[in-house]
N, C-alpha and C positions, 0 to 999 in steps of 0.2 A: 502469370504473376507480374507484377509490377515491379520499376526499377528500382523502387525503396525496399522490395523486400529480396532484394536479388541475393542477398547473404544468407536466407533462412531457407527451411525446407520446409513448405506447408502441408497441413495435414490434414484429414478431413475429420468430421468428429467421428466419422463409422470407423476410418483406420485407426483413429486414432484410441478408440475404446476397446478394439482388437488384438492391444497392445499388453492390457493387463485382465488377466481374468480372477473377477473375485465372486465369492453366492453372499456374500456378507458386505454392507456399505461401512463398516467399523462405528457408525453412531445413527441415531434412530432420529424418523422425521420430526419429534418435538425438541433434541438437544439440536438439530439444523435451523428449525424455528426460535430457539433463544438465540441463536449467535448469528442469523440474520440480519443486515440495516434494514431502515428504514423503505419501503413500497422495493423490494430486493425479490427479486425470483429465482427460488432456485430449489430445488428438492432431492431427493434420494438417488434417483435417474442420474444425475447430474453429479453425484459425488463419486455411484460409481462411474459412470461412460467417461467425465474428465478428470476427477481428483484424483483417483485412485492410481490412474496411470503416471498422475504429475508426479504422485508421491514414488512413483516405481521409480522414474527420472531423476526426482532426486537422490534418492538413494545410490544411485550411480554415482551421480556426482560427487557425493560424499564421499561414497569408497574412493573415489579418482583423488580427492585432493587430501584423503585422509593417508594412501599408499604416497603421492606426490612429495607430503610433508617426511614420510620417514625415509624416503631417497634422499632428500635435501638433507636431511639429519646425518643420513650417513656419508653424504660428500662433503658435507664441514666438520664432520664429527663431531657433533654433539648432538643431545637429546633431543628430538621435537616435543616442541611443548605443546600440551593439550588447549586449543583454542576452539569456542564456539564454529559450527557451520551459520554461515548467515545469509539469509536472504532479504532484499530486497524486493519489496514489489508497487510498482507506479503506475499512474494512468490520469484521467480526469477525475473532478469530482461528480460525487454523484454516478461513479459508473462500476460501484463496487468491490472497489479495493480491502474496506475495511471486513467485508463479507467473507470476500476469499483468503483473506489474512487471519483471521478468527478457526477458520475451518482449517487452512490447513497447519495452524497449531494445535489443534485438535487431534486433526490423522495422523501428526507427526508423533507427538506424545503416544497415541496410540500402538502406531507401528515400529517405535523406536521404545521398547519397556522402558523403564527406568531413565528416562531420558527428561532432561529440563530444556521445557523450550519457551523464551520469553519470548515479547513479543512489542516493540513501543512503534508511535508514530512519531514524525516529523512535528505534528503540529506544537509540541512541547516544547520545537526550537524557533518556533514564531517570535520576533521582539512583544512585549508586551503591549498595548492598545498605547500605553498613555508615550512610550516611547516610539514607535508608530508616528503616534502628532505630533511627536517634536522635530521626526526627523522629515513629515510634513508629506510619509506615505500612508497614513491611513486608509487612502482609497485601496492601495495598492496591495493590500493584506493578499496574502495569497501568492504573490511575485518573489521572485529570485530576492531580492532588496529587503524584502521583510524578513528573511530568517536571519537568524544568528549560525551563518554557514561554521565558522571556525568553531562555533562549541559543536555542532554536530559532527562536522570531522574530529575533533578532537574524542568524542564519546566514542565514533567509529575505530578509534584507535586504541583507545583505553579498553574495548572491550575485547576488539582481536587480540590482543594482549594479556587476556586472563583476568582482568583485574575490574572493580567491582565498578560502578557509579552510577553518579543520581544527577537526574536531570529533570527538567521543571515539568509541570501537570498542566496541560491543555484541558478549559472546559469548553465545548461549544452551547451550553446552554448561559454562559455569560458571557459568551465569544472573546473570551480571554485568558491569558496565562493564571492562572490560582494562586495570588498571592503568599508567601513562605511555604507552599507547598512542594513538595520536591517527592520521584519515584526513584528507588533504588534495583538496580538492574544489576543481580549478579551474576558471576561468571557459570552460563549456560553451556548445553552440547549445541542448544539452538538457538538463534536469535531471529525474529523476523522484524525488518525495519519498513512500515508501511509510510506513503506520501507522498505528494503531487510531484516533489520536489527530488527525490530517491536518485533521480542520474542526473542533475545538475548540479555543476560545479563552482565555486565560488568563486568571484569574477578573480584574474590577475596571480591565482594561486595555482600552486606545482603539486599540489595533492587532489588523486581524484577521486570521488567516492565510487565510482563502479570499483576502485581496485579492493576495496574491504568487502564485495559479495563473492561468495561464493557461486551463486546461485541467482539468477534476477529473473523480473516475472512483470511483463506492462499489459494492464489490461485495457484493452480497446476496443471503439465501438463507431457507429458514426456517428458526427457531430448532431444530425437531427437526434436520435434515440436521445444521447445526451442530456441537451437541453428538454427532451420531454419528461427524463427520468430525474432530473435537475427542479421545473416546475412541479413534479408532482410530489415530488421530498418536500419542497416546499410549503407545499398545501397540507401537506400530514405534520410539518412540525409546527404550522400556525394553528392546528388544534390543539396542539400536546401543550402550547403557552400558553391557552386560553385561561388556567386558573394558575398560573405562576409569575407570579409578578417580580420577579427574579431573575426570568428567560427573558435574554436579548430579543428573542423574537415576542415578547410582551404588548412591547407598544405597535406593534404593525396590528396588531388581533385590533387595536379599535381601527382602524381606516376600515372603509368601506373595504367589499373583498375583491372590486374588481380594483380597485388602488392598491390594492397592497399585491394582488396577482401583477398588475405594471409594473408595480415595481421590483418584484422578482424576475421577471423578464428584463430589464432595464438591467441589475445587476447582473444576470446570466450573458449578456448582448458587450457590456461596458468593463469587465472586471473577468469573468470565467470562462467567457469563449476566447478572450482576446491574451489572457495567460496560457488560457490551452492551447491554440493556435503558434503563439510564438517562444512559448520555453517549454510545455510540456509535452508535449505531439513530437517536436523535433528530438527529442532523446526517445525514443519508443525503441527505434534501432539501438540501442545498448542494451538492450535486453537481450538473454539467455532464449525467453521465452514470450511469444506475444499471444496472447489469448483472447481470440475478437468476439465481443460476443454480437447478437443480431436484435431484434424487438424483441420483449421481454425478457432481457436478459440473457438468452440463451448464446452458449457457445456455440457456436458454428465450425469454426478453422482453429487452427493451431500452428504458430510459425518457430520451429526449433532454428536456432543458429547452427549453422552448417560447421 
């Protein structure tokens, strides 16, 4: 093992699907094929050998902070209040976070009856495009600089809290904030907060967001798979704009396709590897759990925090 993973205990997928035994994957391969992204590989195999165990681990976890909270209650004496379990989970784009975030609000619901588990992304806390140009990072979309960190910590707090709120609607088919659109997130037993962004902190500030997870999840891969799984999203959402003149990806559908394939490498090379490499890769270690996957998507390891 390597000196960046010297805090975790890794796992292999054979042990690690030894760990929970199910005859049943809790949802069938066409309800995995609607909550799939885009050129995403992943199948029934793969829900039971990794999800299934993930969701055993969390449930630990939960008991743990769920007993934690009514020890604290009874050393201040007073009630603990019922607040959501929340997880965070981070990684690159393009390397299937919003996959693994779909699913396992699914087996959570599942495995938890009667249980509310929402579930929102970062991109919602993006500045909006036209404020972006003003403040002269429009390239930089994607970067620590382009969110609105204080309204995201602020929503992370409003929600450990119990209490209800609404935060603004990311489209990527206009690759913008949805003008007067806003989603209302109320008080859940689960929350899952998916994005690139999930353990970075807002520069010069004293609050951190790993401290609102109970739970955290970075998925990683190497940088070649990436960028191949990066290019080839790309090519599948320059078909999907072909009759939509509405989708940001609109006007690349006329460039020639080896111009517009440049130019998605160009952006992957200039903007996505060089966010990944310097702010999102280096928080991979504040994760709970790191789940590496290999070509095709597939898990391979599994590194628990020791």
């Amino acid at each position: 093992m390597s000196h960046e993973f010297i805090n975790f205990e890794e796992v292999s997928r054979q042990t690690w699907q030894g760990l929970h035994q199910a005859e049943q994957a809790l949802l069938t391969q066409a309800e995995l094929d609607s909550i799939k992204s885009l050129n995403d590989k992943i199948d029934i195999q793969d829900v039971r050998e990794v999800y299934l165990p993930l969701i055993s681990l969390i449930q630990i976890y939960k008991n743990a902070q769920e007993n934690l909270s009514f020890a604290k209650g009874i050393f201040l004496q007073k009630q603990a209040k019922k607040r959501p379990f929340i997880i965070g989970i981070s990684g690159s784009v393009a390397v299937g976070k919003s996959t693994t975030s779909r699913l396992l609000q699914l087996l959570l619901a599942r495995t938890f009856k009667n249980s509310q588990v929402q579930m929102v992304t970062t991109d919602g806390f993006l500045y909006p495009n036209q404020v972006l140009k003003q403040k002269g990072i429009l390239d930089k979309k994607g970067f620590p600089e382009s969110y609105d960190m204080e309204s995201l910590i602020n929503f992370l707090d409003g929600v450990k809290n119990g209490q209800t709120m609404s935060i603004p609607v990311y489209s990527h088919e206009i690759y913008d904030i949805v003008p007067q659109k806003k989603e209302t997130i109320e008080a859940a037993d689960f929350l899952i907060v998916e994005g690139i962004n999930v353990f970075q902190n807002q520069q010069n500030h004293r609050l951190y967001m790993n401290d609102y997870y109970d739970f955290s999840i970075y998925i990683d891969a190497e940088v070649a798979h990436i960028e191949k799984w990066y290019l080839e999203r790309f090519q599948t959402l320059l078909k999907l704009a072909q009759a939509d003149k509405k989708n940001y990806y609109y006007s690349l559908t006329k460039l020639k396709l080896e111009d517009a394939l440049a130019f998605s490498k160009e952006t992957w090379e200039k903007v996505n590897l060089v966010n990944l490499e310097n702010y999102i890769e280096p928080t991979r270690n504040r994760a709970e759990l790191i789940l590496h996957k290999s070509q095709n998507h597939r898990i391979d390891k599994i590194y628990l925090k020791k």
